[in-house]
PAPAVO-694980 format. One record per residue: x, y, z of N, C-alpha, C in turn. Coordinates in steps of 0.2 Angstrom, whole numbers, plus 5000, padded with zeros to 4 digits. Layout:
<rs>
XYZXYZXYZ
...
</rs>
This chain:
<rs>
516951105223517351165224517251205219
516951285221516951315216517451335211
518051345213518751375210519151345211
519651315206520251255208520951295205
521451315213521551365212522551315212
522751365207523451325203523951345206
524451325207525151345210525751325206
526151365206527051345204527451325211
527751275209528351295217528651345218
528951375222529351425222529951395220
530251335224530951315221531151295213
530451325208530851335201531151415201
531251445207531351505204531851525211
532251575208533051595215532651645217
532151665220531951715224531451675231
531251735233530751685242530251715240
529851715245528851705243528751785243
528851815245528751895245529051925239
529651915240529751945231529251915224
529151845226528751835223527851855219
527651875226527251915226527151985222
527652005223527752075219528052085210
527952015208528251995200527752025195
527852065191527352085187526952055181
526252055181525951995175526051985170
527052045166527052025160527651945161
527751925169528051855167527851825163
528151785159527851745157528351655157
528751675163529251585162529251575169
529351525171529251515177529751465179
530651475179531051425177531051395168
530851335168530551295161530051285160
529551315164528851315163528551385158
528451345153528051425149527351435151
527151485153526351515156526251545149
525851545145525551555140524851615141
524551645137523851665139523351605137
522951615141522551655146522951645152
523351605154523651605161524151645162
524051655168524851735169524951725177
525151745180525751735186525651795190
525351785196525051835198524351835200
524151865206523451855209523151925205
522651925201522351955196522551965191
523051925186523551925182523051895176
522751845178522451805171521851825169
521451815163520751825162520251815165
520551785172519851775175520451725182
519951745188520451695194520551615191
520051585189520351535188521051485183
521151575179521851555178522551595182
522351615186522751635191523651585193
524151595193524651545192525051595198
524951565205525351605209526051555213
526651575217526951555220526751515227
526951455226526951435236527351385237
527651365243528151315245527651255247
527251275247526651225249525951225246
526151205239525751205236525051165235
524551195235523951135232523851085228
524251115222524351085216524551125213
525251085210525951095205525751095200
525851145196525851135188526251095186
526451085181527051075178527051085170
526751075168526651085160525751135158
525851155153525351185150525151215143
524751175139524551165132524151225131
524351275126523351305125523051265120
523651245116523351225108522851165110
523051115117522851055118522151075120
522451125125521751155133521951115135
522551075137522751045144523251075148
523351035154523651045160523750995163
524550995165524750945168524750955176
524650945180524750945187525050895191
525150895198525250845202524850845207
524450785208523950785213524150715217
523750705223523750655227523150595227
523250565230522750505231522150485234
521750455233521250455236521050385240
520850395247521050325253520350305252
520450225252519550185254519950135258
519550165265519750115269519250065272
519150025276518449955278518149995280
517349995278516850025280516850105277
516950135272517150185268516550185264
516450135262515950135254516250175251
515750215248515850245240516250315240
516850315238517450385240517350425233
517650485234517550525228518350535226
518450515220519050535218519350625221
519050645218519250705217518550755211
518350805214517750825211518050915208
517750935200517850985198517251005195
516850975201516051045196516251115198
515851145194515751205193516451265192
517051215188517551245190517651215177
518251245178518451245170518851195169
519051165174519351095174519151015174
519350975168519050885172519650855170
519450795173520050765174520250735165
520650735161520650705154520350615152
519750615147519650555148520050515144
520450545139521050515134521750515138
521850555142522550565144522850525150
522150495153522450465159522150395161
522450365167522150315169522050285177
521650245178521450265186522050185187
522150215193522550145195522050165204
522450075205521850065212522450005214
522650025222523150005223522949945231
522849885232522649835237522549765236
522449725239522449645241521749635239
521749565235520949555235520449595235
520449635230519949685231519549685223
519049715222518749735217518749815216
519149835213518949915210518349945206
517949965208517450005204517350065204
517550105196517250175196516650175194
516250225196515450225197515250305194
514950295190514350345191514250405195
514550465194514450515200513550545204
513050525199512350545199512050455204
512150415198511650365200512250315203
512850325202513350275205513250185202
513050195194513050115191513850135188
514150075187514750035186514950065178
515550075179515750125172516450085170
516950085174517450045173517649985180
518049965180518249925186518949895183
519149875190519749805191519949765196
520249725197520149665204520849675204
521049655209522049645213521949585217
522649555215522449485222523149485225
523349465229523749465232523949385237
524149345234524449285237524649275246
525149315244525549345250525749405247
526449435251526849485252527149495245
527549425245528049415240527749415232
527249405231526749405225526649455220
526849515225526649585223527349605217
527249625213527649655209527749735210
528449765209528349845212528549845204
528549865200529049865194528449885189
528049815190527349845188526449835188
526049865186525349855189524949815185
525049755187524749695183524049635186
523949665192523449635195523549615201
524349585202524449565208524749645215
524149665220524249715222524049795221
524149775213524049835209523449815204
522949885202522649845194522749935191
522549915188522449995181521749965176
521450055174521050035169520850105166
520850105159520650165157519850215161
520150285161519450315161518850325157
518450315158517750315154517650375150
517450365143517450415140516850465139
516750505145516350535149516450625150
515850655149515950715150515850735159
515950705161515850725169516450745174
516350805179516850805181517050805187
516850745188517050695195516950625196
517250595200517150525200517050495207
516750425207516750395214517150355212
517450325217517350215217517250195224
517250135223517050075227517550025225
517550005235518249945234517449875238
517549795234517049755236517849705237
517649665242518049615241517949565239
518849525235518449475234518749385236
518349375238518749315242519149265237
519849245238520049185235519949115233
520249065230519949005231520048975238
520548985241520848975247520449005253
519949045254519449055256519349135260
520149145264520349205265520549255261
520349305263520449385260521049415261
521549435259522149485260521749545260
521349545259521249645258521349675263
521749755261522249765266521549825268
521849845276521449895280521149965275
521749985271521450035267521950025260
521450035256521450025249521750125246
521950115240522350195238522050185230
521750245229521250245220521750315221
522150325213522450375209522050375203
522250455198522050455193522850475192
523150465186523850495184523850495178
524350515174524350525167524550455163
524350445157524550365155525150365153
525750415153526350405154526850375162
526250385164526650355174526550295172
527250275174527550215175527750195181
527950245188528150215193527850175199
527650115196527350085201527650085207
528150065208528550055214528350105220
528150185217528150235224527550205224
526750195220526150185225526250115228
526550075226526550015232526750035238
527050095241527350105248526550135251
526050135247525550135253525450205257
525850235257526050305260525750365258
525250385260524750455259525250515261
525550515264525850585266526350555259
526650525258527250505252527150545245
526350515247526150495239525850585237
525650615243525150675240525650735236
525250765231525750815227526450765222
526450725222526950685218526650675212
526050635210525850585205525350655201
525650655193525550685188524650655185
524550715183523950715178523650735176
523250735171523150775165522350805164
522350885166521850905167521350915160
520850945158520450975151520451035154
520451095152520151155154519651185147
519251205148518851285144518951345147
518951415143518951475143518451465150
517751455151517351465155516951395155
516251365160515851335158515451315157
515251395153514751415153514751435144
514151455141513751465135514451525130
514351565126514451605124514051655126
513451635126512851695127512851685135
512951645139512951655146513751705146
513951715145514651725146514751795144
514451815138514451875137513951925142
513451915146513251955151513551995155
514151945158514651965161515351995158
515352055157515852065152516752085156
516552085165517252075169517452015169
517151975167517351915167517451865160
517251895155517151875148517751855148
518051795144518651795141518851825135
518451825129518751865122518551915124
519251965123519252025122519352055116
518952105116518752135110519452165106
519552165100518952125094519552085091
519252095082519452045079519351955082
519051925086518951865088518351855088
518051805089517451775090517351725094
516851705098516451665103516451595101
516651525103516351465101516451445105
515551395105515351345109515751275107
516051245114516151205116515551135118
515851075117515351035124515451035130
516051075132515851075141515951155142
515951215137516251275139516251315131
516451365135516451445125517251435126
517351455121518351475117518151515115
518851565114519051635110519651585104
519451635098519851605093519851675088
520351685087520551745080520051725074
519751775072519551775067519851775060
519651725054519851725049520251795047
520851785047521451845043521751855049
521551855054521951885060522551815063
522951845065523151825069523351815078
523651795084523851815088523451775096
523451815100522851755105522251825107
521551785109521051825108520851835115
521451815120521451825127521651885129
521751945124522051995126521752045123
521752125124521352175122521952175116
521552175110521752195105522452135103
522252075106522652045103522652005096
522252005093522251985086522352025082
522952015078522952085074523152055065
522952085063522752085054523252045050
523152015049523751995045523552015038
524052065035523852135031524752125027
524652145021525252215018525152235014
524452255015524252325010524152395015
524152395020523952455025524552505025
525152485020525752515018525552575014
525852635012526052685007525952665002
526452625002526952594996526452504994
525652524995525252474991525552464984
525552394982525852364976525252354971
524552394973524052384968523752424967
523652424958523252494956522752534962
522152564959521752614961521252554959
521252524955520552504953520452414955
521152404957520952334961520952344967
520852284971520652264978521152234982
521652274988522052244991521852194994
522152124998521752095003522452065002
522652055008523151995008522951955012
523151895010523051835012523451795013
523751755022524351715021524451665018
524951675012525351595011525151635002
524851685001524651714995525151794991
525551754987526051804986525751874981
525251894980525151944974524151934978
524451994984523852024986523052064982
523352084976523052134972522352074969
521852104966521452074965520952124960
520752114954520552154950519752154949
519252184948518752194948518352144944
517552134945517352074941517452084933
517452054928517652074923518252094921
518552134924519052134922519852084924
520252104919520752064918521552064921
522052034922522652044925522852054932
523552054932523552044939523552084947
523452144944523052224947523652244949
524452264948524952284953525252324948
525552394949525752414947526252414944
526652374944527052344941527052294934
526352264936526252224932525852244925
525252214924524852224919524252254921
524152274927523652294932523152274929
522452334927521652294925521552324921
521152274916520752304912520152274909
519752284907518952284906519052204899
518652154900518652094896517852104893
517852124887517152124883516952044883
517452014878517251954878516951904882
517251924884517151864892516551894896
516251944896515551964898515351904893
515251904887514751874881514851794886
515451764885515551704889515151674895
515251724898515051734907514251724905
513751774899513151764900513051694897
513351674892513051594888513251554894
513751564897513951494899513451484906
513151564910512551554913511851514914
511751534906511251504906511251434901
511851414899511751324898511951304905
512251334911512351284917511751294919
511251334920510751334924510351284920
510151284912509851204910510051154914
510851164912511051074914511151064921
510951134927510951114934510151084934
509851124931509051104935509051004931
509251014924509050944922509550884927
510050894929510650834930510250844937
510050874942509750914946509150854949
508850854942507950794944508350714941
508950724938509050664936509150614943
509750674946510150624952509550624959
509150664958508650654964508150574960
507850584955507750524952508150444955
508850464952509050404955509150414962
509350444965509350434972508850384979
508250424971507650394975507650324975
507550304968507750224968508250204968
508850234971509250204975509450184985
508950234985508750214992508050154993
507550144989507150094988507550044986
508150034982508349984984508949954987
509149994991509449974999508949965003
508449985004507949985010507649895007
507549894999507449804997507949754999
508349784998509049724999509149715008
509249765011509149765019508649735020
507949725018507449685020507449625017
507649605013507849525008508749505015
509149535014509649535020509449505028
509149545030508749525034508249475036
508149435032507649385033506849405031
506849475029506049495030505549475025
505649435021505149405017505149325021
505749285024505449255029505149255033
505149315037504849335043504049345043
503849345036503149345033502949305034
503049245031503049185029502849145035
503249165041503249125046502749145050
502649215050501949245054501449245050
501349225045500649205042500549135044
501249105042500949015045500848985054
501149055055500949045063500249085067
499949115058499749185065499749225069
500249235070500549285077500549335074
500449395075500249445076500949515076
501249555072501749595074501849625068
501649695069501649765066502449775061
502349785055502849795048502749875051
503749905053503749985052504149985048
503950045043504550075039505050105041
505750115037506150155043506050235044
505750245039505450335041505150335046
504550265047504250295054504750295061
505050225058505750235065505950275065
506250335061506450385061506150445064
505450425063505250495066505050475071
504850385075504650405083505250405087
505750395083506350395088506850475086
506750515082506750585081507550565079
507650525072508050515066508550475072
508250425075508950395083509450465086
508850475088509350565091509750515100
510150545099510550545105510250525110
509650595110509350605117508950555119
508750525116508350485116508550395117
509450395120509550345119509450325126
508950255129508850245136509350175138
509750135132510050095135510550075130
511350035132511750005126511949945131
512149905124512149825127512549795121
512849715121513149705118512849675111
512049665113511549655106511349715104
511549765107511049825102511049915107
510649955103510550005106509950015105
509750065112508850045113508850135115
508050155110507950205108507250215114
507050265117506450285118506050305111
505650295110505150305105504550325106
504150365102503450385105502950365098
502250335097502050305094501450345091
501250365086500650405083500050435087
499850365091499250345096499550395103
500350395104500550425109500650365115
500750295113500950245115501850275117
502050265121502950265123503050185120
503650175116504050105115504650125118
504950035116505650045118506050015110
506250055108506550035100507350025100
507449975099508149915100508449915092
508949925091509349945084509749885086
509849805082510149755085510749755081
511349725084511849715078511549695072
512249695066512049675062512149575061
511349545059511549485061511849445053
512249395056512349355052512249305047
512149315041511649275036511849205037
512149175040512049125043511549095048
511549145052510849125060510349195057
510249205052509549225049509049195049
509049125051508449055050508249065057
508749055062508849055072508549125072
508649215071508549255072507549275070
507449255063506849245063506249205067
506649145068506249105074506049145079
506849175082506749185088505949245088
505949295082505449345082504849335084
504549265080503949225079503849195085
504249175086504149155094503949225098
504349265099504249315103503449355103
503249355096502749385094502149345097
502349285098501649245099501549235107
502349265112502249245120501549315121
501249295125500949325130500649305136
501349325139501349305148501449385151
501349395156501049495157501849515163
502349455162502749495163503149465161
503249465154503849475149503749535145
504049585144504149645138503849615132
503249635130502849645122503249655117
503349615112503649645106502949645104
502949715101502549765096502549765090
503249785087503449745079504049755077
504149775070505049775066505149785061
505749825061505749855053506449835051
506449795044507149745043507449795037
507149865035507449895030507949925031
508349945038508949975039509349915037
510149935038510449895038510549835043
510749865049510349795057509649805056
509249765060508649745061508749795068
508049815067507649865071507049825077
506949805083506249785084506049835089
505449845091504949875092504649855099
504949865106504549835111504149875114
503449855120503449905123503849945128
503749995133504050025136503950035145
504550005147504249995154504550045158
504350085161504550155163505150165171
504850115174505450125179505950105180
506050075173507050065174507149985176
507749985175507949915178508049905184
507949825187507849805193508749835197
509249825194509849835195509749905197
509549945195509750025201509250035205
508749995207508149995212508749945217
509149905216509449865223510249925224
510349935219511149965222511150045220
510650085219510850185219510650185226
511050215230511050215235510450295238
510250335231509850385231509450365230
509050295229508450285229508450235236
507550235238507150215243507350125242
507750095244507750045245507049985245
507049945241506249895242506249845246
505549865247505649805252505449735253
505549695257505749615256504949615253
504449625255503849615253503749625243
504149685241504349695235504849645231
505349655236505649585232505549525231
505149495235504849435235504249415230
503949495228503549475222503749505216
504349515214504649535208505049485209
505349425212505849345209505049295209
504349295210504049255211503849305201
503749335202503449365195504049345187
504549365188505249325186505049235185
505049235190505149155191504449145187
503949155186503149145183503549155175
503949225174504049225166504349165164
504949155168505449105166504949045167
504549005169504148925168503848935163
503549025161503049005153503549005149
504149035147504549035143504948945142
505048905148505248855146504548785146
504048795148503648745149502748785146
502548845144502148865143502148885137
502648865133502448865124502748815121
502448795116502548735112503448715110
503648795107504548775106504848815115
505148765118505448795124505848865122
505948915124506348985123506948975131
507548995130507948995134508149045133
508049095140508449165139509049155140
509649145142510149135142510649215144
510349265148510349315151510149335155
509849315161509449325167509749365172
509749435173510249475176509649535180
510049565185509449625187509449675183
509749695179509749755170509449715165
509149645164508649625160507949645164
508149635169507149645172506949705174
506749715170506149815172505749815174
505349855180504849885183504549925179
503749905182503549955180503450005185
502950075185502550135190502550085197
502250025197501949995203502449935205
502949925202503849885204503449825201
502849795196502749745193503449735190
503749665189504249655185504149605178
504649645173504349605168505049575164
505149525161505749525158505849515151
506449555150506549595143507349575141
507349615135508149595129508249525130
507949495124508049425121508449425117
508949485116509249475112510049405110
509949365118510549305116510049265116
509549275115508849175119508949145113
508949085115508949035109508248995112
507948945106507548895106507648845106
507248785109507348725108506848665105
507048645100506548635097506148555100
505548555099505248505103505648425103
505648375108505948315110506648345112
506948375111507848385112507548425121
508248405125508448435130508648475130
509148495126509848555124509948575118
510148655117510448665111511148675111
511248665104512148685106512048775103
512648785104512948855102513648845103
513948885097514548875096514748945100
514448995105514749035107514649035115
515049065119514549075127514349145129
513749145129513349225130513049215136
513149285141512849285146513349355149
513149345154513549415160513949365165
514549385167514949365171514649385178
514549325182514249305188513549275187
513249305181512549235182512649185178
513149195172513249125168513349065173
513049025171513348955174513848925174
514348915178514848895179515048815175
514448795172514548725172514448725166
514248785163514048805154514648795150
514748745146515148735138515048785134
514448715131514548735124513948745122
513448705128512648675124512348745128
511648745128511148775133510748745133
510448745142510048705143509448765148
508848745152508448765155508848765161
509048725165509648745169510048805169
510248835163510648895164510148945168
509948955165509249015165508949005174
509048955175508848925184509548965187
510048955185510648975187510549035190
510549085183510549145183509949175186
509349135188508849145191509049155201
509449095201509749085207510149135212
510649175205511049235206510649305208
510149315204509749375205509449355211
509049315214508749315221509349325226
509949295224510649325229510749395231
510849415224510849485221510249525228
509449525226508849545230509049515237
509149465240509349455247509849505247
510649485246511049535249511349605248
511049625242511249685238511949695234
512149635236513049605232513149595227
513449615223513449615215513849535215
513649525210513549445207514249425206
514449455202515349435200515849465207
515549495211516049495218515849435222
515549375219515349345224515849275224
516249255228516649195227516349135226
516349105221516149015221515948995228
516548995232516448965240515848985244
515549045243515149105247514549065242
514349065238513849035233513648975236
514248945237514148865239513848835245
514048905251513848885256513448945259
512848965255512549025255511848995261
511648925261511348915262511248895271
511848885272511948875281512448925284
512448975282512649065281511949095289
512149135294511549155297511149215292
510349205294509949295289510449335290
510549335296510949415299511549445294
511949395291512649395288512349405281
511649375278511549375273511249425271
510849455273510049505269510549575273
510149605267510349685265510249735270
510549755276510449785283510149835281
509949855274509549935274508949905275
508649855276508049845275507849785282
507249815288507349795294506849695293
506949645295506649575293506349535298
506049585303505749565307505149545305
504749465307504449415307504149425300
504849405295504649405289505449355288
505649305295506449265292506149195290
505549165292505449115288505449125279
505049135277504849155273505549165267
505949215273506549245265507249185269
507149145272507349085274507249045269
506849025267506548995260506749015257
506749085254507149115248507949085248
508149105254508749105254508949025250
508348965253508848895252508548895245
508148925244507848905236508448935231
508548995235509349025229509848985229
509848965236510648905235510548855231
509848815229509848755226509848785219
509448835216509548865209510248865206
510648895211511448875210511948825212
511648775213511948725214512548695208
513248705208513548665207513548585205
513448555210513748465210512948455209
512448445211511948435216511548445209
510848415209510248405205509948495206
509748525202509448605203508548595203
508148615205507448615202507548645196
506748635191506648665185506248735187
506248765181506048835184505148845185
504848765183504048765186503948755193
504548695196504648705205504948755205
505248795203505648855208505048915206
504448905200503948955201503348935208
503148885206502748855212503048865219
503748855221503948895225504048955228
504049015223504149055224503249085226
502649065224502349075223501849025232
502249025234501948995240502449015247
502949055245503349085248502949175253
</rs>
């Protein structure tokens, strides 16, 4: 919607819609609603239509409250319906308007039986927030408040965007039926609503124009310099104000001395009490009032006293010229000398934070272990990180995760990397995190992600991988604006996968255990080759043992192993392996998927199972095999294959 156009009710006010019409812009009350500038009451009343605040008994949207100081907006808006076979609904959408919806001030509630709520991504529609509702029976549901039964809540993402989608998945019970009701009801409201009880009545006509929320506005949303071209539409009116850039818009703001709002011609005015007759300072000093500053007057350089006529007004300080020159030029000595001192120390105080953070780090182990290994992996300093990654600029950022953030980087040669800033590790598992390197330096199987090199001199470790340009497997199966792949692709990106994972537990001397196997770990390349990457949870297992232990459980909810403690074994990684080929069959995110549905995946018809965007005509044997090779990878009770039959399988499929 271009213009998101604001209304009062008429019944704050004792008059009917036609008197109302005729009210002049210097209203400013609307009942108890104070209209402040830039908004004004009246069709061409405010700085621009968008703040336009007009009468109607049937309104679009009810104000009710109004911040400048904030730039917010309260309103009352309505609900948005997903019902079976809906897919992906749009909240409510404010492009191109000076409106979003606030991401501190409110929270999405999602109102149905057994369901999974997820808000999405309005561009590529990956998963931002979520919540699940179950619902027993009838009786289960609490109206009082929203705690998962019937109801869920979850804050908004803290996003500059100004619009939202979700998606309602079901999710089946232990019990094996679904209560999800025909249509499901997604609010945003203010995180002071508390009335649960009216969104349980389910009621779209009830519900619309009722439920508060809390908008952001800007001046415009657009530049400073875009905004001044248009000077009918400009919001700062001249003068005394100035222009500033926002991140979603420009504001008008009083110039220092002034006061008042900068939404009006001539509305900042001087805050001044010398433009009187009756000025309190000589001839020879300098008015200037300044708020909060009792004795305006101000006397010339060199000279002395307090400049007012009544006082001791000015007069000329010989002396203190002689002072002013001596004390010049012994600062200017001791600025240049104290000047090269602290640059001095600075410098060998950063050489030895950059020593200490490489001693902290492991990195004279790290040495040790790759010369007595041989392997191979590039020592960067962090200037260079600094400069291929353009000092960790923002824009530059292509991923975050719970091990780290990962930088785009571009390399001397003009090689692209992927540069991963890892937490900071534990002097504890500095012996485990070194390993892990040495190991990684020495794989070369051509579809695991290359580690490059590392720089241990920041305060986290830094590693260096190469860069695989098309993205993770996960938006190539669920953006709905990308070309869907086809079984013939899918089938050699889990056979490719499945090749990483055999050299990883049976192709190197110490077995490696990803213990992360998800479709956002594996990236494509230009030709949909897949390779797998972020070892940032893999642990090793040193030769003769079956297991390691770990005192923690790392993985993603839906492909961790149900049957994982404490230890990790090669079996997990089979799990998690078993869940992605799911995933690629039926395009079902992993944690929507009930244990039962898992269990009995394997005597399920094609029809029910595989991804309808994609037609599987005389290709069902073949992803028939997929299909039981995925249910054995997750098997529960039952013996699993290791991941050398599940590659030789895959690879004859």
């Amino acid at each position: 919607m271009s213009t998101l156009s604001i209304y009062l009710l008429a019944v704050l006010l004792s008059r009917n819609i036609d008197e109302a019409r005729t009210i002049s812009c210097h209203q400013t009350h609307c009942g108890n609603i104070w209209v402040p500038n830039p908004f004004a009451i009246g069709k061409g009343c405010g700085i621009s239509p968008d703040f336009d605040l007009v009468y109607s008994q049937r309104p679009e949207t009810e104000v009710i409250e109004i911040s400048v100081s904030q730039r917010t907006l309260k309103v009352k808006l309505g609900e948005s319906t997903n019902c079976q076979g809906d897919g992906i609904q749009e909240i409510r959408s404010f492009e191109s308007s000076i409106f979003k919806f606030s991401p501190t001030a409110n929270k999405f509630i999602a109102i149905g039986c057994d369901m999974s709520a997820s808000i999405l991504e309005p561009d590529n529609y990956g998963l931002l927030h979520g919540c699940t509702s179950y619902c027993s029976n009838e009786s289960s549901t609490s109206h009082s408040v929203c705690n998962g039964l019937g109801c869920c809540q979850t804050s908004l993402p803290a996003t500059e965007t100004k619009s939202y989608s979700w998606r309602i998945d079901t999710v089946k019970t232990e019990k094996g039926a679904s209560m999800m009701s025909l249509c499901n009801y997604g609010v945003i409201v203010s995180d002071d609503f508390t009335q649960f009880e009216r969104l349980k009545k389910l009621d779209s006509k009830y519900m619309y124009q009722t439920l508060p929320a809390v908008l952001d506005w800007v001046v415009s949303n657009t530049t400073c310099q875009e905004a001044e071209k248009n000077q009918a539409t400009y919001g700062c009116k001249p003068k005394n104000n100035k222009c500033v850039d926002g991140p979603n818009g420009y504001d008008c703001l009083c110039n220092k001395g002034y006061q008042g709002t900068a939404f009006e011609l001539g509305g900042c005015e001087r805050i001044d009490l010398c433009n009187t007759k009756d000025t309190p300072c000589v001839d020879s000093a300098r008015c200037t009032y300044i708020n909060g500053r009792k004795n305006p007057c101000k006397c010339p350089f060199f000279y002395f006293g307090d400049g007012t006529k009544l006082g001791s007004g000015c007069y000329f300080g010989y002396h203190f010229l002689l002072i002013v020159l001596g004390s010049i030029t012994i600062s200017t000595v001791l600025y240049f000398g104290i000047s090269y001192v602290i640059m001095a120390n600075k410098k060998k105080e950063v050489i030895r934070i950059k020593e200490c953070n490489y001693k902290k780090n492991g990195g004279q182990l790290l040495e040790e272990r790759l010369s007595q290994s041989g392997a191979r992996c590039t020592k960067f300093s962090i200037e260079e990180i600094r400069k291929i990654t353009d000092d960790f600029s923002d824009k530059r950022v292509i991923g975050n995760g719970g091990s780290g953030t990962v930088f785009k980087g571009l390399l001397a040669d003009g090689e692209d990397v992927a540069v991963k800033k890892s937490q900071e590790v534990d002097e504890r598992h500095i012996n485990d995190f070194i390993n892990e390197i040495v190991i990684l330096s020495q794989l070369r199987e051509k579809n695991i992600v290359r580690l490059i090199g590392y720089c241990f001199e920041d305060q986290c470790p830094i590693l260096v991988y190469e860069y695989v340009s098309n993205g993770p497997l996960s938006k190539h199966i669920h953006n709905p604006n990308l070309s869907p792949l086809s079984w013939i692709e899918r089938i050699s990106i889990a056979a490719e996968i499945a090749s990483a994972l055999s050299y990883l537990h049976y192709g190197v001397p110490t077995t490696v255990i990803h213990r992360d196997v998800k479709p956002e770990n594996i990236l494509l390349t230009e030709r949909s080759n897949a390779k797998l990457g972020d070892f940032g949870v893999s642990r090793t297992i040193p030769s003769g043992k079956t297991h390691g232990i770990t005192a923690q459980q790392c993985g993603t909810t839906g492909y961790v192993d149900p049957n994982m403690i404490d230890d990790f074994r090669e079996e997990h990684d089979v799990y998690g392996f078993g869940m992605v080929l799911v995933e690629l069959l039926t395009k079902r995110l992993a944690y929507t998927l009930a244990l039962e549905y898992r269990a009995t995946l394997a005597k399920k018809p094609l029809e029910d199972i595989l991804d309808t965007r994609v037609p599987h005509t005389r290709l069902e044997d073949p992803l028939q095999r997929m299909v039981n090779l995925a249910a054995s990878c997750i098997e529960l009770l039952g013996e699993r294959p290791n991941m050398k039959e599940v590659a030789a399988e895959m690879s004859k499929i």
